[in-house]
C-alpha positions in Angstrom: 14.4 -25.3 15.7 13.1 -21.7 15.4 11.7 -20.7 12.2 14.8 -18.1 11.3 17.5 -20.7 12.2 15.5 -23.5 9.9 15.2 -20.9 7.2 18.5 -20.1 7.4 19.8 -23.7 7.7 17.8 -24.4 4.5 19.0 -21.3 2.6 22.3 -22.8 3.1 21.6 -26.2 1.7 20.4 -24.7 -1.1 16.8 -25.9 0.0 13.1 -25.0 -0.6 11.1 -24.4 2.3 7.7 -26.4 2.7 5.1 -23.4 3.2 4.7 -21.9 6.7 1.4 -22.5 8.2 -0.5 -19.0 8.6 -3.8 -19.6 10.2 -7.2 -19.7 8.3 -7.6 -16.1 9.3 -4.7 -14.6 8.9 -5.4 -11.0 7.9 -5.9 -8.8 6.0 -5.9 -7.0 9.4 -5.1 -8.4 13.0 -5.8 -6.3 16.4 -2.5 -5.7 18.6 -4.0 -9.6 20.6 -4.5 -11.3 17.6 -0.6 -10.5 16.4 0.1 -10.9 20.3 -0.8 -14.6 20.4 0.7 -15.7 17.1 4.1 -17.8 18.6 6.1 -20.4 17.7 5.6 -21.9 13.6 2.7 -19.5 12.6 4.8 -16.8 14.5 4.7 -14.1 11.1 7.7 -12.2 10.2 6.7 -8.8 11.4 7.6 -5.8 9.3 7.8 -2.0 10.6 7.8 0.2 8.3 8.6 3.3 10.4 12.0 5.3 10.3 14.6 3.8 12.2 14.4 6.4 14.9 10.7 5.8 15.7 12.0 1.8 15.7 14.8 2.3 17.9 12.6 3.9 20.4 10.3 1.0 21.0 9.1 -1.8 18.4 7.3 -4.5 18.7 9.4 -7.8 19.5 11.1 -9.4 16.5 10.1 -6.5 14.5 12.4 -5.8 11.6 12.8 -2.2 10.6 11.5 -1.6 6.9 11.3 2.1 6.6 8.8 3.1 4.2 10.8 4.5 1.3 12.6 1.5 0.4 9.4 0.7 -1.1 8.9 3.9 -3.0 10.4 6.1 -5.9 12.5 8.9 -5.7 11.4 12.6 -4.4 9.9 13.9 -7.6 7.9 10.7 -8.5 7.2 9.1 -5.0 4.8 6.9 -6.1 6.7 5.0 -8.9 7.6 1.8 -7.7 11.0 0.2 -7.6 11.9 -1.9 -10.6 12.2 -6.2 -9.9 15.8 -6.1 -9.2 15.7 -3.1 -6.5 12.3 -5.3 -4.9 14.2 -8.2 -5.0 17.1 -6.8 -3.2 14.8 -4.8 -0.2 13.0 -8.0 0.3 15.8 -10.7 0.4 17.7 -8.4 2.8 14.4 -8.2 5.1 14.1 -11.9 5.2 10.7 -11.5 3.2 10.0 -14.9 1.5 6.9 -15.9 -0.4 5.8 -18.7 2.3 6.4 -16.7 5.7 2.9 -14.8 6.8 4.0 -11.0 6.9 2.5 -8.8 9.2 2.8 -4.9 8.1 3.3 -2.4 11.2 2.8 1.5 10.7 2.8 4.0 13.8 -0.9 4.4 13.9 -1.0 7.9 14.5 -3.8 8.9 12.1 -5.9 7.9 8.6 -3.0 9.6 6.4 -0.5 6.8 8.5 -2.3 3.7 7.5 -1.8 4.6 3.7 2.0 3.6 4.1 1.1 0.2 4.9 -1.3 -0.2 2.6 1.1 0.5 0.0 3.7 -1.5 1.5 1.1 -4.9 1.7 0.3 -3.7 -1.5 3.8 -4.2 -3.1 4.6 -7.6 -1.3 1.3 -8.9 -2.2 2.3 -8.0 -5.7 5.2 -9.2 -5.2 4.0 -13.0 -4.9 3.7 -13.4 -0.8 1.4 -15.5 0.2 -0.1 -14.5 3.2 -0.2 -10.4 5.0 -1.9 -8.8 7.5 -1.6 -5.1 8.6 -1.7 -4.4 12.2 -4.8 -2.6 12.6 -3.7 0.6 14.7 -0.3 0.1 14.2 1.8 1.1 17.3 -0.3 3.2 18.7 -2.9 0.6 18.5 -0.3 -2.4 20.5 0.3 0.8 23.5 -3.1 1.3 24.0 -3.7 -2.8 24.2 -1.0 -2.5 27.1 1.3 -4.7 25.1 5.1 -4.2 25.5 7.7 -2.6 23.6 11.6 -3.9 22.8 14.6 -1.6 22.0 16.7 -4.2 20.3 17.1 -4.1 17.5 16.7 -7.5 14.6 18.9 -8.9 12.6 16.5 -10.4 9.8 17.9 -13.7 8.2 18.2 -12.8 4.3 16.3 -14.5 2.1 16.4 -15.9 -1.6 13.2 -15.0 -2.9 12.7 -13.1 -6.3 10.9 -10.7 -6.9 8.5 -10.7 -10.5 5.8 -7.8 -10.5 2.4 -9.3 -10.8 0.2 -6.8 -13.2 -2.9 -7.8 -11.8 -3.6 -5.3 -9.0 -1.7 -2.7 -11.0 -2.5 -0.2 -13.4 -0.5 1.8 -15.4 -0.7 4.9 -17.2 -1.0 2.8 -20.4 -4.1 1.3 -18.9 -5.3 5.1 -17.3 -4.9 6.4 -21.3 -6.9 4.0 -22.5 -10.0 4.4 -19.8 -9.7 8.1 -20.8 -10.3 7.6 -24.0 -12.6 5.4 -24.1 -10.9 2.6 -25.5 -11.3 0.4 -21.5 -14.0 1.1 -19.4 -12.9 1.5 -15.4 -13.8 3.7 -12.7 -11.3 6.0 -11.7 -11.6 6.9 -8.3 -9.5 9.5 -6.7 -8.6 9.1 -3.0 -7.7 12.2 -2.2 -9.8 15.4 -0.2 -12.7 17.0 -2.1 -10.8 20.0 -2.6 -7.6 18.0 -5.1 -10.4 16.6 -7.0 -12.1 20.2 -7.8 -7.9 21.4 -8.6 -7.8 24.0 -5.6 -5.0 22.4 -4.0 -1.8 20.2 -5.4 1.1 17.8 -3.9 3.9 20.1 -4.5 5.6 17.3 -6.7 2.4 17.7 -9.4 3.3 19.8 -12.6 -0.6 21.2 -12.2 -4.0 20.7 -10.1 -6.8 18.7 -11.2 -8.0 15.0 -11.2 -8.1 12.5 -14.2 -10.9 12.9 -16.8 -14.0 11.4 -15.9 -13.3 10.6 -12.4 -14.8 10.6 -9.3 -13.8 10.7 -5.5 -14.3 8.5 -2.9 -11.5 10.3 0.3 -9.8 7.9 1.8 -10.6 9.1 5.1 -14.2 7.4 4.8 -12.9 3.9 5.3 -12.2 5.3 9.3 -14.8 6.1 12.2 -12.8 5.2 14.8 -9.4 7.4 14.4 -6.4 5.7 13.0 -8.5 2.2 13.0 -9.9 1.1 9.6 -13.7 -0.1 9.2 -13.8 -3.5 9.3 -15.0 -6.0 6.8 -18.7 -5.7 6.8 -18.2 -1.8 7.4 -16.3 -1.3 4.2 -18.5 -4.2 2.1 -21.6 -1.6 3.3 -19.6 1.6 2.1 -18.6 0.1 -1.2 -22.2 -0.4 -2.3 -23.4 2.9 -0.9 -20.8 4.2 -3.5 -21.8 1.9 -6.1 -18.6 -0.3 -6.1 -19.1 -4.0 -7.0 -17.8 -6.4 -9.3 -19.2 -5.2 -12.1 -17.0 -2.6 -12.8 -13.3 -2.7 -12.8 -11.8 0.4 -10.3 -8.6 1.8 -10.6 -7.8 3.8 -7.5 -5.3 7.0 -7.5 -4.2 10.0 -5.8 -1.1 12.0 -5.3 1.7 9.5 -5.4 -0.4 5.7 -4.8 -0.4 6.6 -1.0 -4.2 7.3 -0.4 -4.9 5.2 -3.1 -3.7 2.2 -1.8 -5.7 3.2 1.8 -8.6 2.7 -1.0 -7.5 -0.7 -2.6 -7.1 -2.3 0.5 -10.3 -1.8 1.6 -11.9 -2.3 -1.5 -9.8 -5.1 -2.5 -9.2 -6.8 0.7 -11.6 -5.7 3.4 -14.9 -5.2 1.0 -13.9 -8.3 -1.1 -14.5 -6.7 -4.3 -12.4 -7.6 -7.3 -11.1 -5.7 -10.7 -9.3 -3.1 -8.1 -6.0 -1.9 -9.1 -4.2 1.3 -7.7 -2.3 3.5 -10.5 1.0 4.0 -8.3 2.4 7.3 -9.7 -1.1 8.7 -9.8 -1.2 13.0 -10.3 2.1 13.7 -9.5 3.2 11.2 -12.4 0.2 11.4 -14.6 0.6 15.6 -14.5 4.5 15.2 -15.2 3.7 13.1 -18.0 1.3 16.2 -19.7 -1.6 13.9 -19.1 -5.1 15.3 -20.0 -6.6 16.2 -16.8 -10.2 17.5 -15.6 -11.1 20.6 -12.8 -7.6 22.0 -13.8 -8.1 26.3 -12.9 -8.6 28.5 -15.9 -5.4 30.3 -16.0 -3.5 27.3 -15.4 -5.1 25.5 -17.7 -4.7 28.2 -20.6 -1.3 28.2 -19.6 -0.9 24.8 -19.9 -2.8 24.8 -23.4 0.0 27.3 -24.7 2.6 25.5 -23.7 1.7 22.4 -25.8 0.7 24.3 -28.6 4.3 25.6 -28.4 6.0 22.0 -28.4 
């Protein structure tokens, strides 16, 4: 019987399903062949996370459409993310369950693109599934392999899973206050350009430039030398310990809205194998909303700034 009709079946009984089989090494990334060969009971449930006009154009086969904002907060605080209940509702209507291997798809087109999935793996795995993988290339990656294409679209099989928020790759800006002063000791490392970090240029959501107190920046882009196709294992483990990045140290990674910053987790996290990573989600466009102290704000603004909270 074909793994959506026995999960479905079961889900009907009111059953639990034994764990699927994902093999020994499954993920964190596959290549276009590797996701290409997985068939019958390892066969992953294969998410892509692209708008539903880029899906309907061509998508892998038995690719459900997940468009990246279901996995986000609203327009003025992107990078929040959606409470238990909202999760819980996304993911049963996907067919997402904890068992299942889940295989993240992007479209590939560049460094900035692979930061979606990131975040996206990044909220199921916090989530409590079991076993991911993000295509490594994303579409772009499965054309250029010379694999095929459908246009039809997939009817996932909803689920019953529940979603509780694990804390453990998450940091809060509870957890950020209390690096900054000095009551927790983390390194916060900022994911975005050179240029954010020194406060010359902002995501239009922010309330002000700048970059959390006593950071430093590690651009996400560096994890990349071969376009939209993220440094392998060995590559990132290297990079990490150039930048000084072991297990010694707990990092919290941030940027704009927890987009960049999760391009950072991951490879921290999963590629490089280091642990004590988390990713603040709302980073600066939160954290600057919330009249959080900030570092390499400009001099007017930051005068500016000072007046107003004198005033209030």
């Amino acid at each position: 019987m074909p793994i959506k009709t026995l999960t479905a079946a079961a889900l009907a009984l009111g059953l639990s399903l034994p764990a699927l089989a994902a093999p020994d090494d499954f993920g964190p990334l596959l290549t276009p062949q590797e996701l290409s060969n997985l068939q019958g009971e390892s066969a992953p449930l294969i998410l892509d996370i692209r708008w539903m006009k880029e899906y309907g154009a061509g998508h892998i086969t038995n690719a459900v459409n997940a468009p990246y904002p279901l996995f986000r907060g609203p327009a003025d605080n992107p990078g929040q993310v959606p409470d238990e209940d909202r999760l819980t509702e996304v993911l049963r209507a996907l067919g997402v369950t904890k068992e299942q291997p889940v295989v993240v798809v992007h479209q590939g087109s560049d460094e900035t693109d692979f930061g979606a999935a990131a975040r996206v793996y990044w909220t199921l795995k916090s989530s409590g599934v079991s076993h991911l993988a993000i295509l490594n290339g994303g579409v772009e990656g499965w054309k250029a392999a010379g694999l095929n294409l459908d246009k039809q679209p997939v009817l996932p099989e909803p689920s019953n899973i529940t979603v509780q928020l694990s804390d453990q790759w998450l940091a809060d800006a509870e957890d950020v206050q209390a690096v900054v002063d000095g009551r927790d000791h983390a390194l916060l490392l900022d994911a975005r350009p050179e240029s954010s970090w020194k406060g010359e240029d902002m995501h239009p959501a922010a309330a002000r430039p700048g970059t959390l107190p006593q950071s430093k920046y590690l651009t996400h882009t560096d994890w990349f030398s071969n376009g939209p196709i993220i440094a392998d294992a060995d590559a990132a483990h290297k990079l990490a310990l150039a930048e000084g990045l072991d297990d010694a140290q707990e990092v919290v990674s941030f940027c704009n809205t927890g987009h960049w910053a999760a391009t950072n987790w991951f490879a921290l996290s999963e590629l490089a194998g280091i642990e004590n990573v988390k990713l603040y989600p709302e980073s600066m466009v939160g954290w600057s909303q919330a009249g959080g102290e900030m570092e390499n704000v400009p001099g007017p603004i930051r005068n500016l700034w000072n007046q107003v909270k004198s005033i209030f």
